[in-house]
N, C-alpha and C positions, 0 to 999 in steps of 0.2 A: 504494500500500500504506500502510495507516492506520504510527502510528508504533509502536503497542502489535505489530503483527502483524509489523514487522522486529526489534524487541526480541524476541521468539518466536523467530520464522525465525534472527537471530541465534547467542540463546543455544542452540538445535539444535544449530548449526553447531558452535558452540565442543563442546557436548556429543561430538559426533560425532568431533573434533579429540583428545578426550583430555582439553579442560583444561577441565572442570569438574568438581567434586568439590561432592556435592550429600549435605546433611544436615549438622549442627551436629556430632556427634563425627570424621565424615572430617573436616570443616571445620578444624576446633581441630588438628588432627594437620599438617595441609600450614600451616595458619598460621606452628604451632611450627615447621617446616621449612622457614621461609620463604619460599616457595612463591606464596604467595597472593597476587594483585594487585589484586582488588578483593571485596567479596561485597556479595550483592543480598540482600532479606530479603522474601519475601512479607509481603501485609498483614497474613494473620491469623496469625502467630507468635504463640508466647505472649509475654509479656512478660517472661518471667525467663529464656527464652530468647534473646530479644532484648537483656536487659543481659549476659548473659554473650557474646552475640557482639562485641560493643560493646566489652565490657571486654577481651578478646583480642585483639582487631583495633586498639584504641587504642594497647596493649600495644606491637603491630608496628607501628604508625603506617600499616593498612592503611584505606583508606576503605571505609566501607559506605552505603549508601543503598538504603532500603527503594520497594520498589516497587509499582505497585497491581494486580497479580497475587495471584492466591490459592492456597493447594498444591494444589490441582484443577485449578486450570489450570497451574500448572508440568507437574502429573502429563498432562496432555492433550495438552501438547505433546509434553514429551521420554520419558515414559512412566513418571517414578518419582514419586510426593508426596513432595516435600519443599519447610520452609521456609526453610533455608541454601543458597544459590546460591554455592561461592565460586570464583573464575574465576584462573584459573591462567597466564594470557596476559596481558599486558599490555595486545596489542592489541584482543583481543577485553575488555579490563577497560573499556578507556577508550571504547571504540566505544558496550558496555551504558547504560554510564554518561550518553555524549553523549545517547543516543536515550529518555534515562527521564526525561531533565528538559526 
């Protein structure tokens, strides 16, 4: 299985789990809640969406790292478009993480 299609398979799982919270205002709310253990950012965010995840998640000292997925393909997988991925497990944080770089 290529590395992009467990990253997928994956974030499903975690979906399916409960702990992803998908789109920029859920995002910012479980952030505030401290909640959040990592977030992914498709490639084509906007950009002034991308600095206010940034500036939030800096905020909480949560890491983000953008990934080469696009909201048509998050939407293909898990079945919603969106460009905030923010993941709610630690273990599935660090797993996404390991498998994008």
């Amino acid at each position: 299985m290529h590395c992009s299609e467990k990253w997928i398979s994956l974030l499903t799982i975690c979906r399916k789990a409960g702990k992803l919270v998908m789109g920029f205002d859920p995002a910012k709310e479980e952030i505030k809640g401290g909640r959040v253990k990592g977030i992914f950012l498709t490639c084509d965010i906007s950009p002034k969406t991308k600095k206010e995840v940034l500036f939030h998640s800096d905020q909480a000292g949560i890491f983000v790292q953008e990934t080469g997925f696009t909201m048509d393909d998050i939407a293909a997988a898990v079945g919603r478009r969106a460009g905030v991925l923010a993941v709610c497990d630690e273990g599935f944080a660090a797993k996404l993480r390991e498998l994008s770089q």
